[in-house]
Kinemage of the C-alpha trace (Angstrom):
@kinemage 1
@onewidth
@group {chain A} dominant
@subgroup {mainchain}
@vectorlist {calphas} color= white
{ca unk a 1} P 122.086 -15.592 146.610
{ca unk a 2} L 123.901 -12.015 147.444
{ca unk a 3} L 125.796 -10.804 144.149
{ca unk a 4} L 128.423 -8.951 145.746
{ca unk a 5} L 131.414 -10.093 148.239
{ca unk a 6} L 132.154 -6.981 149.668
{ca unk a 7} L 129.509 -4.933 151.253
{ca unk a 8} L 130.222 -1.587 153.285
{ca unk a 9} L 127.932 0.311 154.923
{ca unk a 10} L 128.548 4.144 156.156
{ca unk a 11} L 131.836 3.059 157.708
{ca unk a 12} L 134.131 5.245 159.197
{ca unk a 13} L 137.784 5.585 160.835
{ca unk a 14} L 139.732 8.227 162.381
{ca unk a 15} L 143.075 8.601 163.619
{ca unk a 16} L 142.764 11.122 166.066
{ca unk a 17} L 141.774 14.421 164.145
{ca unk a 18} L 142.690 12.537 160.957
{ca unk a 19} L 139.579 11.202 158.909
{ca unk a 20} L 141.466 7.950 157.201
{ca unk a 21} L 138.311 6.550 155.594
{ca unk a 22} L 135.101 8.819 155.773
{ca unk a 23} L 131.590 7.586 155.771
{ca unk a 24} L 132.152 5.131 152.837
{ca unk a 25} L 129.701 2.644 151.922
{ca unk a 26} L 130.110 0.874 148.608
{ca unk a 27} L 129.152 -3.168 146.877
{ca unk a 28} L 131.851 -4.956 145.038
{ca unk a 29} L 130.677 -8.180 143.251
{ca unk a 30} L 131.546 -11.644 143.723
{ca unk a 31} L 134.377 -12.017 140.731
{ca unk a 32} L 135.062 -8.382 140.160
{ca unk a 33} L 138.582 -7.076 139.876
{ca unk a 34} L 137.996 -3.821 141.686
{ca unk a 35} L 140.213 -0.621 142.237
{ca unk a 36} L 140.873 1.578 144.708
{ca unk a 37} L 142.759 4.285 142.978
{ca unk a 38} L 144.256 7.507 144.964
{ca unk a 39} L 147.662 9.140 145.939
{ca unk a 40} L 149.257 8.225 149.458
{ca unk a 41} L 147.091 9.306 152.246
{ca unk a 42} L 143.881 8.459 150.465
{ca unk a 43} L 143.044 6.366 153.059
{ca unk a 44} L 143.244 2.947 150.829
{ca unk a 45} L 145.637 0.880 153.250
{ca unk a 46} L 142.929 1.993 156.012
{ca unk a 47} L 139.996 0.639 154.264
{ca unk a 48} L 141.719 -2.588 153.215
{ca unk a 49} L 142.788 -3.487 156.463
{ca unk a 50} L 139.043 -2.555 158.228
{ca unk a 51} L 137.711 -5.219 155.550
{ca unk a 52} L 140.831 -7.513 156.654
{ca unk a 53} L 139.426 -7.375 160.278
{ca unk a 54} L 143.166 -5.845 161.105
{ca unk a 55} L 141.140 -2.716 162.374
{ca unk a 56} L 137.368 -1.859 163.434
{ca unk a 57} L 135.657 0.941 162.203
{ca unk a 58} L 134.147 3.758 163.966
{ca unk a 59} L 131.617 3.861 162.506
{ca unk a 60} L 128.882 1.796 160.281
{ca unk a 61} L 130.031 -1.924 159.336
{ca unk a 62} L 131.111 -4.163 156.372
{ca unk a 63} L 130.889 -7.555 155.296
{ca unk a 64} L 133.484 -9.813 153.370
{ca unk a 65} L 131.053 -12.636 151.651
{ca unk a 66} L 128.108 -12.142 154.222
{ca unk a 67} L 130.477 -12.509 157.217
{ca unk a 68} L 130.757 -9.049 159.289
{ca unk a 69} L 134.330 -8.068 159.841
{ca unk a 70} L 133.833 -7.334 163.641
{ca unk a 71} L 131.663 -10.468 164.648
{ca unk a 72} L 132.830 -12.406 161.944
{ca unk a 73} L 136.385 -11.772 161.856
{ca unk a 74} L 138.078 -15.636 162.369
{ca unk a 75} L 135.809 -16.680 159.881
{ca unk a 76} L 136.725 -13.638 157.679
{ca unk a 77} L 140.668 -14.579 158.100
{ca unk a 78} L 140.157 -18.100 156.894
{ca unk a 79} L 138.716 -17.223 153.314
{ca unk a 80} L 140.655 -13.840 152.477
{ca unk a 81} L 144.024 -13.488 151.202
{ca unk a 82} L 145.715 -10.328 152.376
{ca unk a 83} L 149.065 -8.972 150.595
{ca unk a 84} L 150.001 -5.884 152.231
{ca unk a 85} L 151.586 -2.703 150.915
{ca unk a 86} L 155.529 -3.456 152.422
{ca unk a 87} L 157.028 -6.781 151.598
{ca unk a 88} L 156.248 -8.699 155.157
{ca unk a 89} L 157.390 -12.428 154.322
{ca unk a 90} L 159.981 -13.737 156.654
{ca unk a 91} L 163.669 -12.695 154.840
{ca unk a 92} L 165.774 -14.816 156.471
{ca unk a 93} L 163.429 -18.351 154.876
{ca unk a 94} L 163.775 -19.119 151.298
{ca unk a 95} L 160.971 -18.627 148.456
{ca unk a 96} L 160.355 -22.627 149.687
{ca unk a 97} L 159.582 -22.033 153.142
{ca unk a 98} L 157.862 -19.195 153.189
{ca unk a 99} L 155.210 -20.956 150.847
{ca unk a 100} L 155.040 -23.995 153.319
{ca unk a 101} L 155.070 -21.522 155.889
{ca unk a 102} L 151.733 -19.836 155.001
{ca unk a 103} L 150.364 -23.200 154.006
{ca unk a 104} L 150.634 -24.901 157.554
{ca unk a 105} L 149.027 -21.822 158.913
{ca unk a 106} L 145.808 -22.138 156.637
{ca unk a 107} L 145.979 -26.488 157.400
{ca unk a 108} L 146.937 -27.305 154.038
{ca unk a 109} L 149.585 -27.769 151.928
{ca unk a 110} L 151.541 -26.858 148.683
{ca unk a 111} L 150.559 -30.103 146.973
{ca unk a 112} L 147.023 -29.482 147.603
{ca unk a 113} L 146.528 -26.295 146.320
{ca unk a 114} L 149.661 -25.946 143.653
{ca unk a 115} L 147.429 -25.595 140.696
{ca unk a 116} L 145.949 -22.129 141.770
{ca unk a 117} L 149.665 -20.675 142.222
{ca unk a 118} L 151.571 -22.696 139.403
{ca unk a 119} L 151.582 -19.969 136.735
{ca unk a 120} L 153.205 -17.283 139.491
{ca unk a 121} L 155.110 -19.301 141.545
{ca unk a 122} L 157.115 -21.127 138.495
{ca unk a 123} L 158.843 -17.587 137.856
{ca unk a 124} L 160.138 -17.930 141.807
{ca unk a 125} L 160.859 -21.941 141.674
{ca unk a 126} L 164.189 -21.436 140.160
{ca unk a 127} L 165.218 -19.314 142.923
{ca unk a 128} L 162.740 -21.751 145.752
{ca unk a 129} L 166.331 -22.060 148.040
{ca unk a 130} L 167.224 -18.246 148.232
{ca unk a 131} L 166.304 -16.168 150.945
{ca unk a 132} L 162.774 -14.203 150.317
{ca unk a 133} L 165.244 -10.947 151.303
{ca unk a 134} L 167.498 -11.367 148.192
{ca unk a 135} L 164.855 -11.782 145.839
{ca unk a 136} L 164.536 -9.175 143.239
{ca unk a 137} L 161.242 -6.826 143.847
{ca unk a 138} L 159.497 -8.713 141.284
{ca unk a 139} L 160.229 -11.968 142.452
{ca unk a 140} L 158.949 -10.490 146.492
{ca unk a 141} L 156.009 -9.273 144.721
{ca unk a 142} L 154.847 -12.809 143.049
{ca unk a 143} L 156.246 -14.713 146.647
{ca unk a 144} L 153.863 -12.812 148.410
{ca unk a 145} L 151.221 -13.155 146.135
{ca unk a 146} L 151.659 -16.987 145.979
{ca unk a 147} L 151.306 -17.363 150.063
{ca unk a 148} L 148.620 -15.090 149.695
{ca unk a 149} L 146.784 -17.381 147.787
{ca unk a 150} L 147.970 -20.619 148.975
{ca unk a 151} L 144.548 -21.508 150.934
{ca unk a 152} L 142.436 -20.546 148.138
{ca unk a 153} L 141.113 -17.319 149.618
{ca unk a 154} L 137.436 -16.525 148.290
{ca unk a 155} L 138.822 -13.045 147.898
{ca unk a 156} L 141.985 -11.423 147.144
{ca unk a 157} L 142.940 -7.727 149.217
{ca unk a 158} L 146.385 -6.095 147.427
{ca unk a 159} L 147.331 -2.885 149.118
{ca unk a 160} L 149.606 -1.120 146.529
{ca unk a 161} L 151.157 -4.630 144.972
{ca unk a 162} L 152.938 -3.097 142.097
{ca unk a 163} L 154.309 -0.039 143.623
{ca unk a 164} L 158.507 -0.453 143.702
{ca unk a 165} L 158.866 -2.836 140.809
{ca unk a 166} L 159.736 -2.579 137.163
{ca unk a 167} L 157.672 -2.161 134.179
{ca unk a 168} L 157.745 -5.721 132.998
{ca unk a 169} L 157.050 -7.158 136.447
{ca unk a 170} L 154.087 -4.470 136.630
{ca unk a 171} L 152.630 -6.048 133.498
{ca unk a 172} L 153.084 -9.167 134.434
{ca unk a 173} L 151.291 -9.153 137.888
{ca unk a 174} L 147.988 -7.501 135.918
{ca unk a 175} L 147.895 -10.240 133.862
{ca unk a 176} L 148.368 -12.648 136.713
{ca unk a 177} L 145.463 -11.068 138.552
{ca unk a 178} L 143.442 -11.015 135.413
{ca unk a 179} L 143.895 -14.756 135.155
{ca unk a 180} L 143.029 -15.605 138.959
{ca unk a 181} L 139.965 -13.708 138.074
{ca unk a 182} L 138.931 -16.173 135.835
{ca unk a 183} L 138.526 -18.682 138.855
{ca unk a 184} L 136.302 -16.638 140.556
{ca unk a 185} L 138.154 -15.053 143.018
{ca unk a 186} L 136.987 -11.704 143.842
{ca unk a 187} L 140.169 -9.143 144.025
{ca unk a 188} L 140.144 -5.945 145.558
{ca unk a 189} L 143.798 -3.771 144.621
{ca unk a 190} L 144.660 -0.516 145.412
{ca unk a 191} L 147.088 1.533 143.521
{ca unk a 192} L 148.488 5.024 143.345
{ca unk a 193} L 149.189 4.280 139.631
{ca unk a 194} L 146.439 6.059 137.560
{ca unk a 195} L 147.114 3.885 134.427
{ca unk a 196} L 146.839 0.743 136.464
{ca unk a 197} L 143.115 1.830 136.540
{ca unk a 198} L 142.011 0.614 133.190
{ca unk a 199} L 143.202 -2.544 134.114
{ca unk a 200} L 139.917 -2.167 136.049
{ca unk a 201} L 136.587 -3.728 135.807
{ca unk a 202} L 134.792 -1.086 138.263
{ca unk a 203} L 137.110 1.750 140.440
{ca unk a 204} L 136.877 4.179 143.284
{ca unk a 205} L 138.403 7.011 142.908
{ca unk a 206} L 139.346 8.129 146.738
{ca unk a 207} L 141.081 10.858 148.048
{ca unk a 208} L 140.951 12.539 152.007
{ca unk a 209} L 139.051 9.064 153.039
{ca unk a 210} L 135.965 9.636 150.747
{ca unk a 211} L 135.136 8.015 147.593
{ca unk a 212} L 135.064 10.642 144.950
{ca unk a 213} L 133.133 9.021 142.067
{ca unk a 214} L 132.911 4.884 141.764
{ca unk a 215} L 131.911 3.572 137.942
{ca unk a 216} L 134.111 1.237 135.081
{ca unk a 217} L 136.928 3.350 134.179
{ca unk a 218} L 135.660 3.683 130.939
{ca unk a 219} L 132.459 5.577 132.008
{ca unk a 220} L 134.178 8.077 134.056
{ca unk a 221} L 136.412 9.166 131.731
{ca unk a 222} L 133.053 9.241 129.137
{ca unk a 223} L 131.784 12.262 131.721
{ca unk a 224} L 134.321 14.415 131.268
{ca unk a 225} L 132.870 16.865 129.122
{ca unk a 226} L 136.291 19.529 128.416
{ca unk a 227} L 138.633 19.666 126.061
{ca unk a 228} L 142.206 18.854 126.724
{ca unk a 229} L 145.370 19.892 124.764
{ca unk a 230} L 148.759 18.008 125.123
{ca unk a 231} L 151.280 20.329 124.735
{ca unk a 232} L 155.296 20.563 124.821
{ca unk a 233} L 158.121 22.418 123.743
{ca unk a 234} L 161.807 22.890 124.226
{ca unk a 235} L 161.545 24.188 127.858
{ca unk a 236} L 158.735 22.573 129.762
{ca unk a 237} L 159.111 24.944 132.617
{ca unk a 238} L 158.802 27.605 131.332
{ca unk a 239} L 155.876 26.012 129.431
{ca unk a 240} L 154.007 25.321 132.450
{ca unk a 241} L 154.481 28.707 134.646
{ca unk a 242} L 153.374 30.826 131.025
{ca unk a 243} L 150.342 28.194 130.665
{ca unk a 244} L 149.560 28.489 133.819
{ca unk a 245} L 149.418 32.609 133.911
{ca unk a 246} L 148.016 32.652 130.589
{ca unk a 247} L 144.164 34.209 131.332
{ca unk a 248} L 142.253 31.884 129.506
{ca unk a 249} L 143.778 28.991 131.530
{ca unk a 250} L 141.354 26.560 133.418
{ca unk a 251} L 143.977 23.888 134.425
{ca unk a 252} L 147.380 23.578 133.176
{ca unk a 253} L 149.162 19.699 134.478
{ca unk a 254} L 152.363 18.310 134.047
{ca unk a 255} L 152.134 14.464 132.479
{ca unk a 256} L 155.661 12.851 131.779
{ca unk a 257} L 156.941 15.021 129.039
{ca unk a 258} L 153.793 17.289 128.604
{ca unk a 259} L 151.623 19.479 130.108
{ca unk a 260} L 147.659 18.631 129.823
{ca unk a 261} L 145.738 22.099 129.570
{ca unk a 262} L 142.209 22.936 129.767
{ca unk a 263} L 140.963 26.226 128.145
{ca unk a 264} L 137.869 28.358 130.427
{ca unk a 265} L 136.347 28.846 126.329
{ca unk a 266} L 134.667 26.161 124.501
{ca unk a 267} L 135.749 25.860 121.113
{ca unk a 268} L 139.213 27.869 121.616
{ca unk a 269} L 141.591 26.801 118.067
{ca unk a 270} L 145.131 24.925 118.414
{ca unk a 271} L 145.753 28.287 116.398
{ca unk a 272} L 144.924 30.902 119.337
{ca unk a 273} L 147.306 28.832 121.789
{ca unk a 274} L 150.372 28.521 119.606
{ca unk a 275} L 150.302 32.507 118.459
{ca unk a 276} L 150.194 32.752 122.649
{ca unk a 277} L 153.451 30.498 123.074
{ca unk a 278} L 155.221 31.705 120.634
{ca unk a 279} L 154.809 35.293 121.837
{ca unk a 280} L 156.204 33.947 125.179
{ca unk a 281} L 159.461 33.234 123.211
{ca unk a 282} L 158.494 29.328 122.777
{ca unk a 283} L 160.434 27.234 120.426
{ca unk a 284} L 159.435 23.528 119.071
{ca unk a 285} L 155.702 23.777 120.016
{ca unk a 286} L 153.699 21.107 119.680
{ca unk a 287} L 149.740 21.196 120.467
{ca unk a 288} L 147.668 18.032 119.940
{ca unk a 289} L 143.578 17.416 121.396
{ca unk a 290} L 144.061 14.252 123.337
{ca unk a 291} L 141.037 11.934 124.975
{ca unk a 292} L 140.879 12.841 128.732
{ca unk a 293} L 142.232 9.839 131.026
{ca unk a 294} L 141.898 8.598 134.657
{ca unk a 295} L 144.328 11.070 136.327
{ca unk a 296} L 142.888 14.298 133.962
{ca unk a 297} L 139.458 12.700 136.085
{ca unk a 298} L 140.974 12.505 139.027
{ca unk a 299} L 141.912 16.231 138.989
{ca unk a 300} L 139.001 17.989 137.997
{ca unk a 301} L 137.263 15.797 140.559
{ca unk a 302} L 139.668 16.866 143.333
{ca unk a 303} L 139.303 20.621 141.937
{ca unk a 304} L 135.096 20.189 142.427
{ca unk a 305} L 136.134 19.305 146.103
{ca unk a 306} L 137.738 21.794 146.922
């Protein structure tokens, strides 16, 4: 019996002089809750929809549980469940018949299958008469997810599913997903969210349509062998332009409130940085050595490329 649902092989696909997904081949196993992580223009939404049959590559070839997306492709559409980047149910149904919607178009119903939607669609069932176009983002988001799944898709494709909602409805799609995991549904997500990563079980980080490393998230961030330094105070631009002018400098980042910097010396002291702040005129330093994460990866990787 093959281990893995998702096979791809080599495959390619250009728009015009724009290489969207690059010579990719990569194995995703049957239950895994992959990632593909990457900024906009990574060429995600490209490689999601060649495995959705929406598009044929180029170049090499893929399968989607040992059917091949180009000779296979009806038989591909009746076992996936596709939730695409922009909200595309129909706004002007209700929560209600949008879900019956998708369910007549797979030959089944809502009775039939309720039990793998229940926990996600009893947030929306309040709100089952209301339009799908005045429902909150978070409320679109688990809609969507619920026709995605109606007809019990083998495996699950989310292009970007979290981006333009809340925190709290953020969390509570991850642990939705993890949960449909547990009934063996393999789930492929992409996200431009580098936190969302260790959500994870294996990831791809991808970037100009190539995969840049693939592993658990764990084990990339385990390879990266610098030291990193969180570091703030009062006026964080002026903290990054001095950081990033300072000679010993190998990489200076903004995260949220601080600035991630990388030092071209080995065992350079908390000590040696401060004296150099404070002779820039820097007031309320702080300095801390933090554990690298996804997006610190992410950058040096992109930095190799280049």
């Amino acid at each position: 019996m093959n281990e893995f649902s998702i096979i791809l092989s080599g495959i390619s696909k250009n728009y015009e002089n724009i290489k969207a997904v690059d010579d990719i081949s990569l194995n995703i196993k049957k239950g895994e809750l992959f990632g593909l992580i990457g900024p906009d223009g990574a060429g995600k939404t490209t490689l999601i929809r060649l495995l959705t049959t929406l598009l044929k590559p180029d170049k090499g070839f893929a399968e989607v549980e040992n059917f091949d997306t180009v000779k296979d492709y009806k038989k591909i559409r009746k076992i996936v469940g596709y939730m695409p980047g922009r909200f595309s149910l129909y706004q002007d149904l209700s929560a209600e018949e949008n879900l019956n919607f998708f369910a007549s178009v797979f030959n089944t119903s809502v009775e039939e299958n309720y039990d793998l939607i229940k926990d996600i669609y009893s947030y929306i069932e309040p709100f089952k008469k209301r339009k799908a176009g005045k429902l909150s983002g978070g409320m679109k988001q688990k809609l969507a997810l619920s026709c995605a799944l109606i007809h019990k898709p083998k495996v699950l494709f989310l292009d970007e599913p979290t981006t333009g909602v809340d925190a709290v409805s953020r969390k509570e799609f991850w642990e939705m997903l993890k949960n449909l995991q547990k009934k063996n549904i393999t789930i492929l997500v992409s996200t431009p969210y580098m936190d969302e990563a260790s959500l994870c079980d294996r990831i791809s980080l991808m970037q100009n349509g190539k995969l840049m490393e693939t592993d658990t998230p764990e084990n990339i961030t385990n390879k990266f062998q610098k030291q990193i330094f969180s570091i703030r105070s009062k006026n964080k631009q002026k903290l990054i332009k001095n950081l990033r002018e300072y000679n010993q400098t190998y990489s200076a980042n903004i995260f949220g409130q601080d600035i991630h910097y990388i030092d071209k010396r080995n065992n350079v002291k908390i000590d040696e940085l401060h004296t150099y702040l404070k002779s820039e005129k820097h007031t309320g330093i702080e300095i801390k050595a933090v554990k690298p994460n996804i997006e610190d990866c992410f950058i040096e990787l992109m930095k190799k490329e280049q």
